[in-house]
C-alpha positions in Angstrom: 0.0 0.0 0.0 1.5 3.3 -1.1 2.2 6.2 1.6 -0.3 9.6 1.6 2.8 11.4 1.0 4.6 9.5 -2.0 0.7 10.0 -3.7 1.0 13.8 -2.9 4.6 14.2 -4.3 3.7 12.4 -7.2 0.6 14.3 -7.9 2.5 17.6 -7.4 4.9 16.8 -9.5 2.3 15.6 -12.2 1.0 19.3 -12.0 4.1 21.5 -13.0 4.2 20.9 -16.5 0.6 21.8 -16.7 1.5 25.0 -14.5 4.2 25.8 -16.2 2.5 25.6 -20.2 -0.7 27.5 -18.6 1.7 30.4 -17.4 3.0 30.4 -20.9 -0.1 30.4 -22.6 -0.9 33.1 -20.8 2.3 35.0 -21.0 1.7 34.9 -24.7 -2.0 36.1 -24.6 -0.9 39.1 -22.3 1.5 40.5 -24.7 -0.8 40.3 -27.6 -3.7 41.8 -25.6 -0.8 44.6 -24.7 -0.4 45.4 -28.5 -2.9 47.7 -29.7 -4.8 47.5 -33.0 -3.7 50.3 -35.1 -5.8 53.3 -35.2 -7.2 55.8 -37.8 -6.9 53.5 -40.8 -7.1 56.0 -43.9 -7.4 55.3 -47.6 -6.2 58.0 -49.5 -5.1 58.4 -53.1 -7.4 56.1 -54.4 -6.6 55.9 -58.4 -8.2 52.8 -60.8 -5.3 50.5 -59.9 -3.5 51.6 -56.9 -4.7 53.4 -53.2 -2.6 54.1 -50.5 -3.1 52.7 -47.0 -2.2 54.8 -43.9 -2.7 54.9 -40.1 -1.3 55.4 -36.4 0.0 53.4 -33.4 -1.3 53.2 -29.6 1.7 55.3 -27.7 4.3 52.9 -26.4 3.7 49.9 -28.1 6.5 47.8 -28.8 5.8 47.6 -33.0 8.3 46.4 -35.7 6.1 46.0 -38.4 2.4 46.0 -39.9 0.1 43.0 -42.1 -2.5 44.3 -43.7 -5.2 42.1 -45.0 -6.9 43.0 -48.8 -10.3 41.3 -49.5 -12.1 42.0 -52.5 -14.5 39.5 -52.6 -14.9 36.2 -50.2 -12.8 34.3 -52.9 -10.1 37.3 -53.9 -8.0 37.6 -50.3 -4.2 39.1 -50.2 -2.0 39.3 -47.2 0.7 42.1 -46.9 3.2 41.9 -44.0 6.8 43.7 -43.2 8.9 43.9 -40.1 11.8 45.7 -38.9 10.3 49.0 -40.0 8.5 51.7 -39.0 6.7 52.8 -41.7 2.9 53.7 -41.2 1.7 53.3 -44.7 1.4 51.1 -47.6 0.6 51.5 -51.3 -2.1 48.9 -52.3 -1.3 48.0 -56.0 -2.9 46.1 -58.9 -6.2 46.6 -58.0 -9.3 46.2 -60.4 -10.9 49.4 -61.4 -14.9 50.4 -60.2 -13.8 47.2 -57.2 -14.8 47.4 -53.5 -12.0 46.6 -51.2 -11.9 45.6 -47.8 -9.1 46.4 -45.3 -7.4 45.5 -42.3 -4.5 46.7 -40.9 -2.9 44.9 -37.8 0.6 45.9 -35.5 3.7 43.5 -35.5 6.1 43.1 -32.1 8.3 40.3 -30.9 5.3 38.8 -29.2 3.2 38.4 -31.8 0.3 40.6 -33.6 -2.3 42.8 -32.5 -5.9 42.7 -33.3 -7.3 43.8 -36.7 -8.5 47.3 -36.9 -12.0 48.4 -38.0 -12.3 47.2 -41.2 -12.0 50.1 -44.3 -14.3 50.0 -47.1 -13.0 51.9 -49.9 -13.8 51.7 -54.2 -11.4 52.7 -57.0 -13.4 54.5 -59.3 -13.8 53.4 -63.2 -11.1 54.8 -66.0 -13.7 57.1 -67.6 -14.9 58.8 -64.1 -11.3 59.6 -63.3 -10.6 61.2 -66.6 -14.0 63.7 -66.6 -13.2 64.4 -62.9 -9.7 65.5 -63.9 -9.8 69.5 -64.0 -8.8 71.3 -67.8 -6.4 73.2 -65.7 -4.9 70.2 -63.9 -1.4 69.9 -64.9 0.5 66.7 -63.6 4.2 66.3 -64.2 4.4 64.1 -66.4 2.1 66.6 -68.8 5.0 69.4 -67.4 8.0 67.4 -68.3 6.3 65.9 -72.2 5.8 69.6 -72.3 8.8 70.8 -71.8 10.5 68.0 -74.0 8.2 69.3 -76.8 9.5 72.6 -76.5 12.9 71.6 -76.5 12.4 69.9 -79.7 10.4 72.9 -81.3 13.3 75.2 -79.8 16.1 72.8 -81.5 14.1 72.7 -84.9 13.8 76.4 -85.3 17.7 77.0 -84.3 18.6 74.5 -87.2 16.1 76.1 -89.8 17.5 79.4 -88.7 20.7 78.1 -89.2 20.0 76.8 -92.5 18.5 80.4 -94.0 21.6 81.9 -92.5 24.0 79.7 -94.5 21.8 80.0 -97.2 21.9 84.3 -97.2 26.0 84.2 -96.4 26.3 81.9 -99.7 24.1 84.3 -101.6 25.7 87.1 -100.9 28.7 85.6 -102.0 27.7 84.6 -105.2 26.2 87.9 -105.6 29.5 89.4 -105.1 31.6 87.4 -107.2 28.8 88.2 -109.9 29.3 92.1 -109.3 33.4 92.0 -109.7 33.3 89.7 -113.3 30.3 92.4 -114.4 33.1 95.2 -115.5 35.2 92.6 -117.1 32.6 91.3 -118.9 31.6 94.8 -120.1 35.0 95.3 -121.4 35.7 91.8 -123.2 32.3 92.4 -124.9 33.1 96.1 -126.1 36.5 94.5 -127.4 34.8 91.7 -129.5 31.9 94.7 -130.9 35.2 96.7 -132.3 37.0 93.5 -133.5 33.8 92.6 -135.3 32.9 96.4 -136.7 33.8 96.7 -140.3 37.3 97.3 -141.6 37.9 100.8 -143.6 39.8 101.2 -146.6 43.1 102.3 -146.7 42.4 105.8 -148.8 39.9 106.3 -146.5 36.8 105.3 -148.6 35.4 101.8 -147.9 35.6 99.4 -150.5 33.4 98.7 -153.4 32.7 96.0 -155.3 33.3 96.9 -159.4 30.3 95.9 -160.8 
């Protein structure tokens, strides 16, 4: 027959590994419940195929990176995750235009993650509503810099043409010129051949006749 206290010890002993997981288990809960979900979830630049994803941290908490979770439909579901960073926003790409989009945003620490936020409901808008909302007067860069690249073409093209009619006048004038100095000397060889050709006179002075 065992002894009361051999059953006690061995009962006892039975029970620290039990103790000892529990504590851990709850260890682990405690620091997640510790982590706050993230706060003021924002979507902001929402274009046809891309948005951008922003929002803030609980004071204090212990966070080295974020996971957001993109749902479009109950079938369509991407995961987003990236540590050792402190970043507090995320560009959402390769979306589907005129799409509703569900969003969750959750904290990363050493001990694990925090609760989801609220989820955000945002919907990127279809290609012809974006182009009639765009303002005449809206100017982006990359209309400033095709711009500017025109005009520096235009510029380059008149500066050759100009270039051109210049070369064109200098070579004028020089033809002109080299016309103007043979002029005289052409006046004078053609006098010379009119008196070479004039007819001869006779030697008396009287021009001669033909006897008949």
């Amino acid at each position: 027959m065992a002894e009361p206290g051999s059953s006690a010890s061995a009962a006892a002993a039975a029970l620290v590994p039990l103790l000892l997981l529990g504590f851990l288990s709850l260890s682990s809960v405690n620091a997640d419940a510790l982590l706050s979900a993230p706060l003021n979830v924002t979507i902001r630049e929402i274009e046809v195929n891309s948005a951008m994803v922003t929002w803030e941290i609980s004071e204090g908490d212990p966070v080295i990176g974020f996971a957001i979770t993109q749902q479009k439909d109950v079938r369509m579901l991407r995961f987003i995750q990236e540590v050792n960073t402190t970043t507090r926003s995320c560009a959402l790409w390769d979306l589907d235009e005129d799409t509703d989009y569900i969003v969750h945003v959750q904290s990363i620490s050493m001990g694990g993650s925090s609760p989801p936020s609220e989820p955000v409901l945002f919907r990127t808008p279809k290609e012809s509503e974006k182009m009639a909302s765009k303002s005449p007067d809206e100017v982006t860069m990359e209309e400033v810099g095709q711009a500017a690249q025109l005009r520096a073409g235009e510029l380059i093209i008149i500066v050759v043409v100009l270039i051109m009619w210049a070369g064109v006048i200098v070579l004028f004038c020089r033809q002109y010129d080299i016309i103007k100095d043979n002029e005289p000397n052409n006046n004078k060889d053609k006098a010379k051949n009119s008196s070479e050709c004039s007819t001869p006179e006779h030697p008396q002075g009287g021009l001669l006749r033909s006897n008949v």
